[in-house]
One Martini backbone bead per residue (centre of mass of N, CA, C, O) as a GRO file, in nm:
protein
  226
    1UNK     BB    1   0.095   0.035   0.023
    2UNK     BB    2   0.057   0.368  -0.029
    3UNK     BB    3   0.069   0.625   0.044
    4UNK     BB    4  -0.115   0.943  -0.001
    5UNK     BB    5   0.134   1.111  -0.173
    6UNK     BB    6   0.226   0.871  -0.342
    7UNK     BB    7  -0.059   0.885  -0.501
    8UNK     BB    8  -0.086   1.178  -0.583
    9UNK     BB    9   0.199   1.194  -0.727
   10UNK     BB   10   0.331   0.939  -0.812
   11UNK     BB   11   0.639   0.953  -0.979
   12UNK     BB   12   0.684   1.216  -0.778
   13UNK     BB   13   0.745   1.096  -0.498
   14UNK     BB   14   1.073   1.074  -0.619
   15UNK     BB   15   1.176   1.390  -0.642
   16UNK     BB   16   1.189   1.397  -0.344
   17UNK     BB   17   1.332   1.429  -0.119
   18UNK     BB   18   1.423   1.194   0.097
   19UNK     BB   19   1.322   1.332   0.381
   20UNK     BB   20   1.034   1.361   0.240
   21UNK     BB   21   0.978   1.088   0.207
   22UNK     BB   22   1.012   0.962   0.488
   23UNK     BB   23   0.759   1.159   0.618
   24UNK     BB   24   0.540   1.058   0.365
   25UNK     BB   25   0.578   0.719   0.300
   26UNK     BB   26   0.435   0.568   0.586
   27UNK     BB   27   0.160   0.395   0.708
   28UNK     BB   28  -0.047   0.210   0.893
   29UNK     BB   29   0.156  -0.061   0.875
   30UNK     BB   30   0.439   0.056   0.943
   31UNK     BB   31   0.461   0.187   1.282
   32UNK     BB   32   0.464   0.498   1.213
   33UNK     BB   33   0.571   0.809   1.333
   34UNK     BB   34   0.564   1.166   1.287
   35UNK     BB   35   0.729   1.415   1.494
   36UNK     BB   36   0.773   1.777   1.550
   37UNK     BB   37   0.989   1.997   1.621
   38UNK     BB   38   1.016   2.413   1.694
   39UNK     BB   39   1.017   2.694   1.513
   40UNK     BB   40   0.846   2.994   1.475
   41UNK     BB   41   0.933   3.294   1.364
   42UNK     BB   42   0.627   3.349   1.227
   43UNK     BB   43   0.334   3.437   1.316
   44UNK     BB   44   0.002   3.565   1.096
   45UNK     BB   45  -0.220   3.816   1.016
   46UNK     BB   46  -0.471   4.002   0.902
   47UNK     BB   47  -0.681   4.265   0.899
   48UNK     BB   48  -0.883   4.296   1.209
   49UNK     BB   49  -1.108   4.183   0.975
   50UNK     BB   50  -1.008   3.875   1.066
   51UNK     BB   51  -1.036   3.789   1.320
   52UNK     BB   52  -1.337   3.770   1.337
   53UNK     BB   53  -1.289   3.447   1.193
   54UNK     BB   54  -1.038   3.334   1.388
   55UNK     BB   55  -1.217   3.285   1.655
   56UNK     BB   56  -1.409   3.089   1.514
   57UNK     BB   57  -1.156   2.867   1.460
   58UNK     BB   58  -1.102   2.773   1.758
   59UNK     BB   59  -1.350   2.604   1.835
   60UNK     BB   60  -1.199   2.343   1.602
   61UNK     BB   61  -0.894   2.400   1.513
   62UNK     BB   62  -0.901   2.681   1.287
   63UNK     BB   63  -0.709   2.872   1.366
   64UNK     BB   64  -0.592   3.211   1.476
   65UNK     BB   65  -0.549   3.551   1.586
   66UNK     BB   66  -0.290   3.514   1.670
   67UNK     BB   67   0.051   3.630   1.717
   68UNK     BB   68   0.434   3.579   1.636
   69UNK     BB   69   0.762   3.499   1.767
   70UNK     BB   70   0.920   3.212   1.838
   71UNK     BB   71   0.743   2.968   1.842
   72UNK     BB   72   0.655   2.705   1.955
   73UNK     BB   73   0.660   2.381   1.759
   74UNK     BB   74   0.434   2.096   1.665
   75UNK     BB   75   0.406   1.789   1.497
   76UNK     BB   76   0.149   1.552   1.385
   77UNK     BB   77   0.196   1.208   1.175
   78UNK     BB   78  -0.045   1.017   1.161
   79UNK     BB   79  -0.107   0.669   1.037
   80UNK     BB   80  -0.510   0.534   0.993
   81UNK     BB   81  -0.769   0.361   1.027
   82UNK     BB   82  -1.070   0.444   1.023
   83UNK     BB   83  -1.403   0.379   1.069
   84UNK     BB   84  -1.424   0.345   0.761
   85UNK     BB   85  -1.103   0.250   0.626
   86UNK     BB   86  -0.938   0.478   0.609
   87UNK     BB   87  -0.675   0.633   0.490
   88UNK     BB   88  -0.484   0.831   0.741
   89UNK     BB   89  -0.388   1.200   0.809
   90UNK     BB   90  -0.261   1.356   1.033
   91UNK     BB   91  -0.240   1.737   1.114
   92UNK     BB   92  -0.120   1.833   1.429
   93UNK     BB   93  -0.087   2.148   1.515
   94UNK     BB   94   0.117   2.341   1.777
   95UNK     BB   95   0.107   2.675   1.951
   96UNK     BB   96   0.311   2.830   2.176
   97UNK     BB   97   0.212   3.079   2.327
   98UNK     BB   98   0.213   3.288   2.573
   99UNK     BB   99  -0.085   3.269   2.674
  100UNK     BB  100  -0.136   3.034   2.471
  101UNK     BB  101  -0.272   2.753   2.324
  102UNK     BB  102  -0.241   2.634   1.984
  103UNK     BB  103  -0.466   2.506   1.697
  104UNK     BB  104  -0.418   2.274   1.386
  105UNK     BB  105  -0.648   2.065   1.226
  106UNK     BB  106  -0.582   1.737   1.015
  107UNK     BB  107  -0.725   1.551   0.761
  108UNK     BB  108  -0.654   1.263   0.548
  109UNK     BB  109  -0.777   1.140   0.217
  110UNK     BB  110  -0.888   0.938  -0.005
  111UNK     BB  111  -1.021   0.959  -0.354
  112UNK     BB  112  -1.100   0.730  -0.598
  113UNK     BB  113  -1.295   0.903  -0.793
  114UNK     BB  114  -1.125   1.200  -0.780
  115UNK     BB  115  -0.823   1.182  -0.740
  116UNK     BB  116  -0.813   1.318  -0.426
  117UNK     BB  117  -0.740   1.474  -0.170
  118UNK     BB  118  -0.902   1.509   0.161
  119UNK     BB  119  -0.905   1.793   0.394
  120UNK     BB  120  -0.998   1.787   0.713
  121UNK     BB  121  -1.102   2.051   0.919
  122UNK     BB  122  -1.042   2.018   1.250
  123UNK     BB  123  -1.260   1.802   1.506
  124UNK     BB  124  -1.505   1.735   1.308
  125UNK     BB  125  -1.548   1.782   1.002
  126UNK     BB  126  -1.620   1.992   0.836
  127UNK     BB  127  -1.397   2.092   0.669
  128UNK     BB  128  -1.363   2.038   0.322
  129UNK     BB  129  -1.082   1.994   0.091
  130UNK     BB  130  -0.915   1.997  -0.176
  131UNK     BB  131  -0.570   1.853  -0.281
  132UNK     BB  132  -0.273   1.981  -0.412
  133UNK     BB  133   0.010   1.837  -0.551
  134UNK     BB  134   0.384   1.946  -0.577
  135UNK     BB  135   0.702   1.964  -0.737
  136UNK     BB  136   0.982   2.095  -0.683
  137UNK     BB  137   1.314   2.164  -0.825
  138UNK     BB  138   1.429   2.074  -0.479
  139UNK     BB  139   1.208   1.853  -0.373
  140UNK     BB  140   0.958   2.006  -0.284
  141UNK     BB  141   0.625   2.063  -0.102
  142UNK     BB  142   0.326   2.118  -0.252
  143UNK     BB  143   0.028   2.298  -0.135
  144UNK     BB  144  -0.375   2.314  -0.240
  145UNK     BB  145  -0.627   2.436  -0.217
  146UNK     BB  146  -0.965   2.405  -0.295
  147UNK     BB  147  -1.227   2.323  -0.280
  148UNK     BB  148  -1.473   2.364  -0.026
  149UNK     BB  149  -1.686   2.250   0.228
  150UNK     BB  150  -1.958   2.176   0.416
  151UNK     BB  151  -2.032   1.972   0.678
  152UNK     BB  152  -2.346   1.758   0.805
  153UNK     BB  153  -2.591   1.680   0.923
  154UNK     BB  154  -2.741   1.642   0.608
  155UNK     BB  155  -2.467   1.831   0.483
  156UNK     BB  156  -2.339   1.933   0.128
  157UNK     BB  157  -2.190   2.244   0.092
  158UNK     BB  158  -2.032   2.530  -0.083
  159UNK     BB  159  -1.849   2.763  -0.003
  160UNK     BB  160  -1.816   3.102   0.001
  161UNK     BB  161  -1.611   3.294  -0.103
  162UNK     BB  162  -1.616   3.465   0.179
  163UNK     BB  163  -1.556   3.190   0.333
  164UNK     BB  164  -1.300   3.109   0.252
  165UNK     BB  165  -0.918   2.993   0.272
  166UNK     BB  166  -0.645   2.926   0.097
  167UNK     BB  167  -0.387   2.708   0.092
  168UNK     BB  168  -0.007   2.765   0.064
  169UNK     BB  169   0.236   2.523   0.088
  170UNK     BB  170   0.553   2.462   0.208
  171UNK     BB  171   0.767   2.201   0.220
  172UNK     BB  172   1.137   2.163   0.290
  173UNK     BB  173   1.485   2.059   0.297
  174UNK     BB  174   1.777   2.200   0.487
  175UNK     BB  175   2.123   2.037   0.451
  176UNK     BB  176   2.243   2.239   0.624
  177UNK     BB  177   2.077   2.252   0.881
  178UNK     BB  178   1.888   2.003   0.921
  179UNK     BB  179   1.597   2.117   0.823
  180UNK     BB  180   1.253   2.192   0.810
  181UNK     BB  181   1.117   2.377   0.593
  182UNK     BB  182   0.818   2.623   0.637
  183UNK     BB  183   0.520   2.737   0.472
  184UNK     BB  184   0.230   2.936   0.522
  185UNK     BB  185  -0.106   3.031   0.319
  186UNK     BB  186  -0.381   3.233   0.384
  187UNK     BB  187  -0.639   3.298   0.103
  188UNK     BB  188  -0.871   3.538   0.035
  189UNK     BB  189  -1.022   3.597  -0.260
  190UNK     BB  190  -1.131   3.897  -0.162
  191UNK     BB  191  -0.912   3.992   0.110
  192UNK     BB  192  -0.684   3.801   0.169
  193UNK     BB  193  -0.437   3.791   0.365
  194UNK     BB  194  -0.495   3.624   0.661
  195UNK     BB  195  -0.293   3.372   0.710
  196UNK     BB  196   0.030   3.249   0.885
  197UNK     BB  197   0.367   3.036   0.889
  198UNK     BB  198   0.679   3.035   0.941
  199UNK     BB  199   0.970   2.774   0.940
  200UNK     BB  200   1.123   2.502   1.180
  201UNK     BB  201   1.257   2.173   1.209
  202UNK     BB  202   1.242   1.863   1.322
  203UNK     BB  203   1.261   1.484   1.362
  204UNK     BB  204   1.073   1.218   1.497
  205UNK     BB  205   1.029   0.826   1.486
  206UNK     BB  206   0.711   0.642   1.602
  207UNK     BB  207   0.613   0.355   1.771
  208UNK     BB  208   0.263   0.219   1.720
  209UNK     BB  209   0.305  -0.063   1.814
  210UNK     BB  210   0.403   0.017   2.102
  211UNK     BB  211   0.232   0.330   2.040
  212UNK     BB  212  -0.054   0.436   1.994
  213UNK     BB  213  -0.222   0.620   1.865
  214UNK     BB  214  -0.319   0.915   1.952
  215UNK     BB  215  -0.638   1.057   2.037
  216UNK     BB  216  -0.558   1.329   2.025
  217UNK     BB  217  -0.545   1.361   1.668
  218UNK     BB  218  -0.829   1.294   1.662
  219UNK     BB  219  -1.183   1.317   1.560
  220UNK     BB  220  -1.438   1.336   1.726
  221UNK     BB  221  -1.578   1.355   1.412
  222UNK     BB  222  -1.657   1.153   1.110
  223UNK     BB  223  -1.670   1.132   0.817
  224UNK     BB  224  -1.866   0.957   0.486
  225UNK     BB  225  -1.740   1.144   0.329
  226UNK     BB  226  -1.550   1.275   0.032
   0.00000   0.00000   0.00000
C-alpha cells in the first residue's frame, strides 16, 4: 500500500527530497508516526476584520487570530485507518504561544472516485478541502487547497467565495541546517492574505506498534462522505 502522498503524487513522489519521502512515505501498516518539534519565526494574520473569523476558528481547532514570533512549534503525523476503514493522515499543529496554547488541526483521506486527497479540517471535520500536490525542482513539497465544501448531519453544501480560505504550504528540507523548513499562506480569494506561518522543525519518528496512534490527534466526529 502507497502512503497518501505517494498515490497523489504518482512517479513525482520520488522528485521529492529522500527527507521529505520518509517523512510523507509511510502508511498505517508500517507502525510508525513522524512528530516534529521547532520554533515558528512567525505567525501572522490579515488585517483587523480577519480576527472574528479566526477567532471563530478557535472553537473546532482551525487557525487562531493570535500572532508571534519565535513559537514553539509540534507537527504530529500520524497515518490509521479510520472509523470507515481509510488510509487517514493527521496534521495537528500546536503553536505554544506566550498566553495560551493553540491548535491547527487536519486529517486527511484520499478519495478514489475524483482521485485527489480530501482535507478535513478541525476537530468536527466540517470543513473540507480538496488538495493538490506538487513537487518543485529542489525535491520540496506544495500543497493547495481547492474547492471548500461545509458538511454536517445531512448538509453538503460548497462554501461562498467570501467563507472560504485557500492555503498554499511549501515544506522543503535544508540539507545545510539540517531542519524541514515550512512557509504556510492562508489566503481569501476576496480580502486576501488571512493567515500564515514560517519556520522550520526536525522530527523523529515513533513505533505505533509500541504506543497506539495517540487519541488526541483523531477528530472528535469523522465524516463518511469523500
Amino acid at each position: 500500500m502507497n502512503s497518501l502522498f505517494h498515490t497523489a503524487l504518482g512517479d513525482d513522489f520520488f522528485r521529492l527530497h529522500p527527507r521529505l519521502q520518509e517523512r510523507f512515505g509511510f502508511t498505517s501498516t508500517d507502525g510508525r508516526g513522524c512528530v516534529g518539534h521547532g520554533v515558528m519565526d512567525r505567525i501572522w494574520r490579515g488585517p483587523a476584520y480577519t480576527r472574528p473569523f479566526l477567532a471563530l476558528g478557535t472553537m473546532r481547532n482551525i487557525m487562531f487570530p493570535e500572532q508571534g514570533r519565535n513559537v514553539p512549534f509540534t507537527i504530529e503525523n500520524y497515518a490509521y485507518p479510520d472509523s470507515y476503514g481509510r488510509e487517514t493522515l493527521t496534521f495537528v499543529r500546536t503553536f505554544e504561544l506566550p498566553r495560551r496554547r493553540r491548535r491547527f488541526d487536519a486529517t486527511m483521506v484520499w478519495d478514489p472516485h475524483r482521485e485527489v486527497i480530501v482535507d478535513y479540517l478541525g476537530t468536527h471535520q466540517h470543513i473540507a478541502a480538496d488538495l493538490h500536490l506538487s513537487v518543485d525542482d529542489q525535491g520540496g513539497l506544495r500543497l493547495r487547497s481547492g474547492q471548500m465544501r461545509f458538511r454536517g448531519p445531512g448538509i453538503d453544501t460548497p462554501l461562498p467565495p467570501a467563507a472560504t480560505a485557500g492555503a498554499e504550504v511549501h515544506e522543503r528540507y535544508d540539507d545545510t541546517a539540517e531542519v524541514f523548513r515550512i512557509d504556510v499562506r492562508v489566503v481569501n480569494p476576496w480580502f486576501g492574505p488571512v493567515f500564515g506561518y514560517t519556520g522550520a522543525f526536525t522530527v523523529r519518528y515513533v513505533d505505533t506498534d509500541a504506543a497506539p496512534v495517540p487519541a488526541s490527534v483523531k477528530p472528535y466526529r469523522e465524516q463518511a462522505r469523500y
